[in-house]
C-alpha positions as CSV (number, residue, x, y, z in Angstrom):
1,X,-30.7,-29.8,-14.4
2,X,-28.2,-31.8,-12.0
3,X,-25.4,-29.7,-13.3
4,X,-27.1,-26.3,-13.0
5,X,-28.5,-26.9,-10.0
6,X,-24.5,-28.2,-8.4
7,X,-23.6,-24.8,-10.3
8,X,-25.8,-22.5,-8.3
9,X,-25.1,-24.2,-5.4
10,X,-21.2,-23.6,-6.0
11,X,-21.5,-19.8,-6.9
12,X,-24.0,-19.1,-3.8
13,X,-20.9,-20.8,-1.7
14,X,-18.3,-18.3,-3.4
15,X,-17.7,-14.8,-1.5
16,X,-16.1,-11.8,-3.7
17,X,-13.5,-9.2,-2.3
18,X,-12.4,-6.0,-3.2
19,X,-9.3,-5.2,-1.4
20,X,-6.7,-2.4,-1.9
21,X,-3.7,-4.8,-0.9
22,X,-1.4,-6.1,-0.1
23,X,-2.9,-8.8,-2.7
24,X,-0.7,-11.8,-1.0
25,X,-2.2,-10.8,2.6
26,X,-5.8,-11.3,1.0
27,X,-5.0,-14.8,-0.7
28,X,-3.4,-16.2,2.7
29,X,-6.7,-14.9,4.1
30,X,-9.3,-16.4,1.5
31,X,-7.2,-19.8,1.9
32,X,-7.5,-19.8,5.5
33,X,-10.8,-18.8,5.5
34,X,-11.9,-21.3,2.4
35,X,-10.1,-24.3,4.8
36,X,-12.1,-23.5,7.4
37,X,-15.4,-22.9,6.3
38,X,-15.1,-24.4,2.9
39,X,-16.3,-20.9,1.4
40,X,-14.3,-20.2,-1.7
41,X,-13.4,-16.1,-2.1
42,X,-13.0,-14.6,-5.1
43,X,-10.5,-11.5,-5.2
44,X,-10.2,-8.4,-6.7
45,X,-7.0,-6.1,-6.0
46,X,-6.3,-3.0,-6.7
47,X,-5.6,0.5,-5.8
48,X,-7.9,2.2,-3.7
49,X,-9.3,4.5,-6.2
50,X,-9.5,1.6,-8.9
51,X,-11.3,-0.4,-6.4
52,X,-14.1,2.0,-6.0
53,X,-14.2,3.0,-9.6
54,X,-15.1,-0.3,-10.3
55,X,-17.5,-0.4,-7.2
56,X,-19.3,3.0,-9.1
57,X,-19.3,1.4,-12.5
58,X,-21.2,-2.3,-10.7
59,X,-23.7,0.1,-9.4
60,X,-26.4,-1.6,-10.8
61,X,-25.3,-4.8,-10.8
62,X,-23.1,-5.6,-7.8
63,X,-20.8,-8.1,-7.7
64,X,-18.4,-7.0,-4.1
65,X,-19.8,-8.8,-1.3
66,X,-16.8,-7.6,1.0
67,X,-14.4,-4.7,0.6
68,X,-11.2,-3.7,2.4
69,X,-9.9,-0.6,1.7
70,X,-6.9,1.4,2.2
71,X,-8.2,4.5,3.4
72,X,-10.7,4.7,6.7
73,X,-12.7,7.9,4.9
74,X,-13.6,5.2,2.0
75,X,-16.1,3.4,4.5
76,X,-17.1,6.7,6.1
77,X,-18.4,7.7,2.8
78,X,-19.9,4.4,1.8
79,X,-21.7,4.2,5.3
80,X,-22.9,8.2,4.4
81,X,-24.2,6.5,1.0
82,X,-26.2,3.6,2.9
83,X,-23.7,1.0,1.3
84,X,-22.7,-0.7,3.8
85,X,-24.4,-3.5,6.5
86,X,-23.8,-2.9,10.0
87,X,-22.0,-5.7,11.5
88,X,-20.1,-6.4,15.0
89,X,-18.3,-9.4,14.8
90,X,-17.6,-11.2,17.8
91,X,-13.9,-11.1,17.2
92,X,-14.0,-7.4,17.2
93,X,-13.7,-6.9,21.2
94,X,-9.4,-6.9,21.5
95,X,-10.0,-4.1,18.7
96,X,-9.8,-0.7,20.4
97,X,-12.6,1.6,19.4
98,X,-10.5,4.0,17.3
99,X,-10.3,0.8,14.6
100,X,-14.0,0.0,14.7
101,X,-17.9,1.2,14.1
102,X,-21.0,-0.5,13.8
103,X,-20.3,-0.7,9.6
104,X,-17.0,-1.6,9.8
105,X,-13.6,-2.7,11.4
106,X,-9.9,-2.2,10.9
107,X,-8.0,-5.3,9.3
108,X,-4.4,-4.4,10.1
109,X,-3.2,-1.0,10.3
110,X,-0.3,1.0,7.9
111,X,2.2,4.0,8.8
112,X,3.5,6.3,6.4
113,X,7.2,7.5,6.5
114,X,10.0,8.2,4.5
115,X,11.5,4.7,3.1
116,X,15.7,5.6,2.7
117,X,17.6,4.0,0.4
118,X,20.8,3.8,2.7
119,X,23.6,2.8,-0.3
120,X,22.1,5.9,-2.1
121,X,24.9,8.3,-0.5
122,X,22.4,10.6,0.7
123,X,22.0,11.5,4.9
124,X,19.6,9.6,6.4
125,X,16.2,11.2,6.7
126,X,14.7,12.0,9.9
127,X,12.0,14.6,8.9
128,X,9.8,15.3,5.9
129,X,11.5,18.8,5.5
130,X,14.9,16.9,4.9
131,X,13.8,15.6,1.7
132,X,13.8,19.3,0.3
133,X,17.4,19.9,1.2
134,X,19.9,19.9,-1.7
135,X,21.3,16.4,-0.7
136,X,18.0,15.3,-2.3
137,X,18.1,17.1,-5.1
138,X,15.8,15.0,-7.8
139,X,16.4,11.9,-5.8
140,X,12.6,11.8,-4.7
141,X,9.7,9.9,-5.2
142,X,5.9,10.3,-3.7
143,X,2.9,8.3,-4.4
144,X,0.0,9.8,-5.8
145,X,-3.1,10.9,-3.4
146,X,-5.5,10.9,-5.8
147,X,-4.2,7.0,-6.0
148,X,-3.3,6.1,-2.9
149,X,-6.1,6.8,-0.1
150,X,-3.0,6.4,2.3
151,X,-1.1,8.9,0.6
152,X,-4.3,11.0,0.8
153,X,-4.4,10.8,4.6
154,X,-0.9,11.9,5.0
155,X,-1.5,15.0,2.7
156,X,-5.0,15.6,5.0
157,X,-2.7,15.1,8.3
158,X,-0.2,17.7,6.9
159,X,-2.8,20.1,5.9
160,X,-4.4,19.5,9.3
161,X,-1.1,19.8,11.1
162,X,1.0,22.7,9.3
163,X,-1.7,24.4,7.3
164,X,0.0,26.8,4.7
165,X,3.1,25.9,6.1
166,X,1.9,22.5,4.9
167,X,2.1,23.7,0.7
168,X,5.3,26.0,1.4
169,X,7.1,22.6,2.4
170,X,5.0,20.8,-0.9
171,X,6.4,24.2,-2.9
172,X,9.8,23.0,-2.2
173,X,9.6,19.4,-2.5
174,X,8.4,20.0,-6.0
175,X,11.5,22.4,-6.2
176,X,13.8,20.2,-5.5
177,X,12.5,17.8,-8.4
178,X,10.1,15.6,-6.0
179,X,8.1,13.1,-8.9
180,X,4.8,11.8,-8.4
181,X,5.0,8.1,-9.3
182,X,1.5,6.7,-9.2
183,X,0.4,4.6,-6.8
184,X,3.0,3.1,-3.7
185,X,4.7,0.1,-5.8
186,X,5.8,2.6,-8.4
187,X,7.2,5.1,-5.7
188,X,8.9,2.8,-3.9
189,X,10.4,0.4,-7.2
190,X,13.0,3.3,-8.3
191,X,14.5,3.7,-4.5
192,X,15.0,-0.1,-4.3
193,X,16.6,0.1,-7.5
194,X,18.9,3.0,-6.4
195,X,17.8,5.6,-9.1
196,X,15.7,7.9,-6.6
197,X,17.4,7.9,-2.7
198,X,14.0,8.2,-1.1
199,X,10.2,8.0,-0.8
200,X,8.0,10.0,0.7
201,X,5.1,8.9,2.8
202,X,5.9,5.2,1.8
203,X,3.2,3.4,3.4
204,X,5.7,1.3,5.6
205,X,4.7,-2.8,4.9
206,X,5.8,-3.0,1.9
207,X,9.3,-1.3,2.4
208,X,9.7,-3.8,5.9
209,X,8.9,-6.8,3.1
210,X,11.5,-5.4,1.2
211,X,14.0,-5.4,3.4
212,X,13.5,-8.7,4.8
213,X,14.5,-9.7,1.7
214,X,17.4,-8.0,1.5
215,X,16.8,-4.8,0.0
216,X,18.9,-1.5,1.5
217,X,16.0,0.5,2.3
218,X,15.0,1.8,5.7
219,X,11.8,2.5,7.4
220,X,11.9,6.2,8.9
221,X,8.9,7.8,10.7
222,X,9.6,11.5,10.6
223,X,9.9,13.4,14.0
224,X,7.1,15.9,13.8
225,X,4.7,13.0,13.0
226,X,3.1,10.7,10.6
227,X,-0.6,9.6,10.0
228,X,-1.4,6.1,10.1
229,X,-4.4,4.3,7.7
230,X,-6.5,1.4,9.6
231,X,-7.3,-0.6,6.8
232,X,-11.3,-1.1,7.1
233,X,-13.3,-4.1,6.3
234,X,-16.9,-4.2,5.2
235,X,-19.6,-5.7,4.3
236,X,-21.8,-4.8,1.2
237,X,-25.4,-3.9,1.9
238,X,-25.9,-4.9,-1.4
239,X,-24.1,-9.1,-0.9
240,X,-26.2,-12.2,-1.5
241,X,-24.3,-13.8,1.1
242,X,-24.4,-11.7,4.1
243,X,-24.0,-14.7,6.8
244,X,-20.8,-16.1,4.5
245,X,-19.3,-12.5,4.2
246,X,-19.7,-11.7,7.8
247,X,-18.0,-15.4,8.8
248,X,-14.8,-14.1,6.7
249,X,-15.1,-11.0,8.4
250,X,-14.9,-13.1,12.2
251,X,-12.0,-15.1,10.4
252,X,-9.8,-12.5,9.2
253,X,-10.4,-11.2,12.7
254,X,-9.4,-14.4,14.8
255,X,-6.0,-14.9,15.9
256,X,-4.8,-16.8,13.1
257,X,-6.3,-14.3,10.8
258,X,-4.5,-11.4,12.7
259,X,-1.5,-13.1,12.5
260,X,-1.8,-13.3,8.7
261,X,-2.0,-9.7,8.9
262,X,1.2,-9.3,11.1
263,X,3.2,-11.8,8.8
264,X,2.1,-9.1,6.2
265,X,4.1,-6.5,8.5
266,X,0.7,-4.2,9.0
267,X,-0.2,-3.7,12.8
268,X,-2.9,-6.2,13.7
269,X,-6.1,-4.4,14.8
270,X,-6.6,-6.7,17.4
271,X,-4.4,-5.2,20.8
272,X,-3.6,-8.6,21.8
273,X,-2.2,-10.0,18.4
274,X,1.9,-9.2,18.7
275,X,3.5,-7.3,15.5
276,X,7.5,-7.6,14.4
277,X,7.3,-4.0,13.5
278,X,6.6,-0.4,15.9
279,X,2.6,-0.3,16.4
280,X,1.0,2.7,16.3
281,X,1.2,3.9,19.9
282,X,4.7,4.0,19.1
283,X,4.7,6.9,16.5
284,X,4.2,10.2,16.9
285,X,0.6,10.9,14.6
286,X,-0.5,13.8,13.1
287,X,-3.9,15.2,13.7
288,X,-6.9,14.2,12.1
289,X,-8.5,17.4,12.2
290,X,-7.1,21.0,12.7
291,X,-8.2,24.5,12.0
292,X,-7.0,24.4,8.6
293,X,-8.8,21.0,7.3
294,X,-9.6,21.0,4.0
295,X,-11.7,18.8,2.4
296,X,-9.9,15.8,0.5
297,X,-11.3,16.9,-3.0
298,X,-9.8,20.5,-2.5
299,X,-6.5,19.4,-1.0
300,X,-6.3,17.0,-4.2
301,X,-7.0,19.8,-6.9
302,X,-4.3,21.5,-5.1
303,X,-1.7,19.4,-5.1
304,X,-2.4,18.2,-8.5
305,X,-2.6,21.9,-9.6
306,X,0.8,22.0,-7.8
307,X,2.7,19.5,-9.3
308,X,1.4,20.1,-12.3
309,X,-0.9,17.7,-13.1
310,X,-3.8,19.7,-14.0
């Protein structure tokens, strides 16, 4: 009875994440966090769509108690669904309000842009249409949307931004013998290894990782504008442990947790936390909405009707 009882006690002090990446950023967090309050977190990391594939399938039994997620539309829906417990953490006030609601709150923030491999003998990028010249001629990756909820909010920003003009450029791409490569890794693994020239809509961390460690690739944010993807946090209406889960959430907030998430090379959420990369009042952005929006499910029949994938 001892050893049960210690047992229970031990799982009720263990927290579970479901995060979208990046998977180191989440372990330095549940360290720090597990130091500091001696709460142990369990992690789960995967794509975005995997994440809540598995969130669907635990329906009725839940296991998440947190979830950070790549795309800021994931916790709009979950809050529609009644998912999600409303929490304002005290460490939320240096976040401006574009990165926070009352269900949930930015982590760090990604860019997308075109990551250049610049040994590939290619000209360097400076606008999405530039991938569809000849010079790029089946040297192209993408990640794929229906993988990728950042990837997904570039295709919504382009829709939003160019309308038809949007697919003409997507016509070409595909022309031109673009390849959709599954989720980011595997868009981004065949530029670092010089068989493709370029990505794009690279969400930008991992390619600043990359070259940090001494890869030839280049971080370019096209001209005519790029989207960016606050990475929400939230808390499962559904946890055990609501008090734990919202302490991690005021942890990976703090300073030291926003600098985690800047040592990760994603914009902190918090204005006053410093970054060693351009934030996103530096880039030109897309719009969220435009005339032309289309709703995520259609624009992803599309382009999967386009490039062939259905």
């Amino acid at each position: 009875m001892i050893v049960a009882t210690t047992l229970m006690a031990a799982d009720a002090q263990a927290l579970t994440l479901y995060t979208a990446g990046p998977g180191s950023l989440a372990k330095k967090l549940a360290a720090g966090f597990q130091q500091q309050s001696g709460i142990n977190v369990d992690i789960f990391q995967a794509t975005t769509g995997k994440v809540m594939a598995r969130l669907e399938a635990e329906q009725a039994n839940p296991r998440a108690d947190i979830l950070v997620s790549a795309s800021w539309d994931t916790a709009e829906e979950l809050q529609q669904r009644g998912w999600l417990l409303a929490y304002d953490s005290p460490n939320a006030t240096q976040v401006p309000a574009q990165f926070k609601t009352d269900y949930y709150v930015a982590q760090g923030i990604s860019a997308l842009g075109i990551v250049w491999n610049s040994a590939s003998g290619t000209p360097e990028p400076h606008d999405w249409q530039d991938l569809a010249q000849p010079a790029f001629k089946d040297r192209v990756t993408t990640p794929d949307p229906a993988l990728s909820g950042a990837s997904l909010d570039l295709l919504m920003g382009l829709q939003n931004a160019l309308g038809e003009k949007a697919w003409a450029l997507f016509g070409r791409l595909k022309d031109n013998g673009m390849i959709i490569a599954g989720p980011n890794a595997q868009a981004l693994t065949p530029v670092l290894q010089g068989a493709r020239a370029a990505v794009f809509g690279a969400v930008d961390y991992v390619a600043y990782g990359s070259a940090q460690d001494g890869e030839s690739v280049k971080v370019i944010f096209p001209s005519s504008g790029t989207v960016i993807a606050p990475r929400p946090m939230m808390i499962l209406k559904s946890s055990a442990q609501p008090e734990q889960a919202k302490a991690f959430i005021d942890y990976a907030l703090s300073p030291a947790g926003q600098q985690l998430v800047a040592e990760a090379w994603l914009m902190p959420a918090r204005s006053d936390i410093s970054a060693k990369r351009p934030l996103f009042s530096d880039l030109r952005l897309l719009p969220a909405q435009g005339a032309q929006s289309a709703t995520r499910e259609t624009a992803l029949d599309r382009f999967a009707k386009l490039f062939g994938q259905r």
